[in-house]
C-alpha positions as CSV (number, residue, x, y, z in Angstrom):
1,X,-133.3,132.2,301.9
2,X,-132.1,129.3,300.0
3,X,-133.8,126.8,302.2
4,X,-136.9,129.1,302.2
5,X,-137.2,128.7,298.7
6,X,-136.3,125.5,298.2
7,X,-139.3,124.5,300.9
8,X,-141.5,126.8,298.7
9,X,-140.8,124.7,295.5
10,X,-141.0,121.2,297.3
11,X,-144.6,122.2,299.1
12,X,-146.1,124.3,295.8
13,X,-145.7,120.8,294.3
14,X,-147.0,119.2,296.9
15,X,-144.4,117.2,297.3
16,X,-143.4,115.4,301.3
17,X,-139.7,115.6,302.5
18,X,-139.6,111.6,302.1
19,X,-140.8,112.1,297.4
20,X,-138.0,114.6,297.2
21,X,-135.5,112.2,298.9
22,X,-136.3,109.6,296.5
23,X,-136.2,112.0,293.7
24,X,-133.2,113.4,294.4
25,X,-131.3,110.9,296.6
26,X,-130.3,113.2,299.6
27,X,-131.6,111.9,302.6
28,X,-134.6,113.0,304.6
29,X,-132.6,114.6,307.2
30,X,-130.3,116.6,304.4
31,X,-133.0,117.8,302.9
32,X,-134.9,118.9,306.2
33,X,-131.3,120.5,307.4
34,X,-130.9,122.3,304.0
35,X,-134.4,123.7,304.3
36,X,-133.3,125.1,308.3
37,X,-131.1,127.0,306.7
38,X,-128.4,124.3,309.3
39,X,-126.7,122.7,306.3
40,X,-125.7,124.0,303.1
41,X,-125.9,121.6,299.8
42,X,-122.8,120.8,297.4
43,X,-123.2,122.4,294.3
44,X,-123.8,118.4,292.8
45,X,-127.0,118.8,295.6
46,X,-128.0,122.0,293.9
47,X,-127.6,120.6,290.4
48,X,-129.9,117.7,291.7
49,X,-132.6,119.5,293.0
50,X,-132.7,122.4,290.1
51,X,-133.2,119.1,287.6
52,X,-136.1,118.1,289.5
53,X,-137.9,121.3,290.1
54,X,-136.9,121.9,286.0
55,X,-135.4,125.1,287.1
56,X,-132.3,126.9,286.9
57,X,-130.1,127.0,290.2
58,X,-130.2,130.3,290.1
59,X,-133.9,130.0,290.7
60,X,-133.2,128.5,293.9
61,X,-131.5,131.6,294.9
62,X,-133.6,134.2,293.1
63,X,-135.1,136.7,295.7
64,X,-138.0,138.5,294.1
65,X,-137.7,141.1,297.0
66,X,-134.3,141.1,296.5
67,X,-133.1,145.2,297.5
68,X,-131.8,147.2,294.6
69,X,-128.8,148.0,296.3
70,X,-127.0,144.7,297.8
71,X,-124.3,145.2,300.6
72,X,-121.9,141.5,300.9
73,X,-120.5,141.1,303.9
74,X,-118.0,137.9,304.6
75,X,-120.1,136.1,307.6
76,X,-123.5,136.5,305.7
77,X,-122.6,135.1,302.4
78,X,-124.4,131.9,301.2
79,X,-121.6,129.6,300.6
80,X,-121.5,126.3,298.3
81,X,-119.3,123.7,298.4
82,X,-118.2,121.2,295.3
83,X,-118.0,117.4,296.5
84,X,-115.3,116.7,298.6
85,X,-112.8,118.5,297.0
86,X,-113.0,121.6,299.2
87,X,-113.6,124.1,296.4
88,X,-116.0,126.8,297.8
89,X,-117.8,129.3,296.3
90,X,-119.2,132.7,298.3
91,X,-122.1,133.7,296.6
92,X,-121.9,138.0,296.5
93,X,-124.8,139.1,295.0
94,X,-128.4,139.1,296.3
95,X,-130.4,136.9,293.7
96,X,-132.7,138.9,291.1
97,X,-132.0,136.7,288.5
98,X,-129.4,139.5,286.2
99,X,-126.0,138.8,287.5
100,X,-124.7,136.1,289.7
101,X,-121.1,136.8,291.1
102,X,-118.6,134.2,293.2
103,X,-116.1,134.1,295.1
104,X,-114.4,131.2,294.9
105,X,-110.9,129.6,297.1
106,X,-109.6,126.3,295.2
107,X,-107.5,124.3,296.8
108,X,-104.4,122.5,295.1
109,X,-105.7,119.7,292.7
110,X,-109.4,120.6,292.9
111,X,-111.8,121.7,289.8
112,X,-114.8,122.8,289.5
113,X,-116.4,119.5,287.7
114,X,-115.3,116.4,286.9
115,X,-115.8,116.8,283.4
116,X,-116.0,120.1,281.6
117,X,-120.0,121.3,281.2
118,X,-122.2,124.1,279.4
119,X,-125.1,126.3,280.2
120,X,-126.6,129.3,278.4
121,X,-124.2,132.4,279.8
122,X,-121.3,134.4,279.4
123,X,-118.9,134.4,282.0
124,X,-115.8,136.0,283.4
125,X,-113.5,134.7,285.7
126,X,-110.2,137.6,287.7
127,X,-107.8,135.6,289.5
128,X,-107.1,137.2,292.6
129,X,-104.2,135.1,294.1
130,X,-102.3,132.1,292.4
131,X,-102.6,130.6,289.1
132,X,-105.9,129.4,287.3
133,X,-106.1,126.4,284.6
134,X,-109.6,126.8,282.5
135,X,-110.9,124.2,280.1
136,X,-113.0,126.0,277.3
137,X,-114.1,123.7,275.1
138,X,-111.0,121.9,273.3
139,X,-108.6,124.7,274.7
140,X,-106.6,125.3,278.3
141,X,-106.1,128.4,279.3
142,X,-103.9,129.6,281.8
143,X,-104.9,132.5,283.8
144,X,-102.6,134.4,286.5
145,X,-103.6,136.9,289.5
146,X,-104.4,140.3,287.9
147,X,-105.5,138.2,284.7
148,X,-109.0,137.2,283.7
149,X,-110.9,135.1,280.9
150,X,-114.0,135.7,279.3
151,X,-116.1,133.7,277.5
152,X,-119.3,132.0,276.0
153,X,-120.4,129.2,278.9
154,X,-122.6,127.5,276.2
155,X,-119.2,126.1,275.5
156,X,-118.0,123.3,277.5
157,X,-116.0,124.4,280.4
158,X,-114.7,123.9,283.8
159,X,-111.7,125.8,286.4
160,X,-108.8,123.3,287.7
161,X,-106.5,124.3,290.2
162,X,-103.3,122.2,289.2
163,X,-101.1,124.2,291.0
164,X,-99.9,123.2,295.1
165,X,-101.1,126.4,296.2
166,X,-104.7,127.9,297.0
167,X,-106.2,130.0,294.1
168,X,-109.1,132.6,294.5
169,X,-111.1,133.9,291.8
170,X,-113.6,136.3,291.8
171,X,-116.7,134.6,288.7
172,X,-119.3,136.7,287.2
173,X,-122.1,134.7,285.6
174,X,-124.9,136.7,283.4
175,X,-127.6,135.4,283.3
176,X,-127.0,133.0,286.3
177,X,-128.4,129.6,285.1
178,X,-127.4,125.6,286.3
């Protein structure tokens, strides 16, 4: 779906494999793997190529024939990576645009960002297993499993995982945006 769309976008503005290269600086052969559906983008990739369609990267997901009820099954879950760091997101819901919701494993010492960013949501994150460090703002939080934070993502923010062990977190995202 996501390389579907993403084609749909490049060819509507009439764009060739080689301009979006350039524009974005993924090679050719990414590019042509990601719309394959063989290879899925970092979420850096994604950031990239939302800025230069001017688009949200939920938009690159959205699914205008997405089905009213949504069944997730691990296997057939679009998954995003961050960098090299190893931190993963599941994506869980089907893409209309209301509600995006995560899944994400972070392995010891990895974060979401490099540096804390904002974009027009609200957000919630529920730590499922091991301990969650979140940079709102000027503030850390620390969140446990069985906890969960909520707050405004116009706020600068980003998750850290300073701990030795894996975390997993489940992140709801309304409305999805960059």
């Amino acid at each position: 779906m996501l390389g579907e769309r993403l084609k749909a976008l490049r060819t509507g503005r009439g764009l060739t494999l080689k301009e979006l290269s350039q524009r974005t600086g993924l090679s050719v052969s990414m590019l042509s793997q990601i719309e394959s559906g063989t290879a899925d983008p970092s979420l850096g990739s994604l950031r990239t190529l939302a800025n230069v369609f001017e688009a949200s990267i939920a938009t690159l997901f959205s699914d205008p024939d997405a089905p009213l009820v949504h069944v997730s099954r691990p296997g057939s879950r679009h998954q995003l990576t961050v960098g090299e760091s190893g931190y993963t997101y599941d994506r869980l819901t089907p893409g209309r645009g209301d509600l995006e919701v995560l899944r994400a494993e972070i392995p010891p010492g990895a974060s979401s960002s490099a540096q804390p960013w904002a974009h027009p949501s609200t957000e919630c994150a529920y730590v499922i297993e091991g301990v969650l460090s979140v940079e709102v703002g000027a503030q850390r939080f620390t969140v446990k499993a069985g906890e969960s934070i909520t707050f405004d993502s116009r706020e600068p923010h980003r998750y850290l995982n300073e701990t030795e062990a894996s975390v997993q977190v489940v992140i709801s995202v309304t409305p999805p945006s960059p």
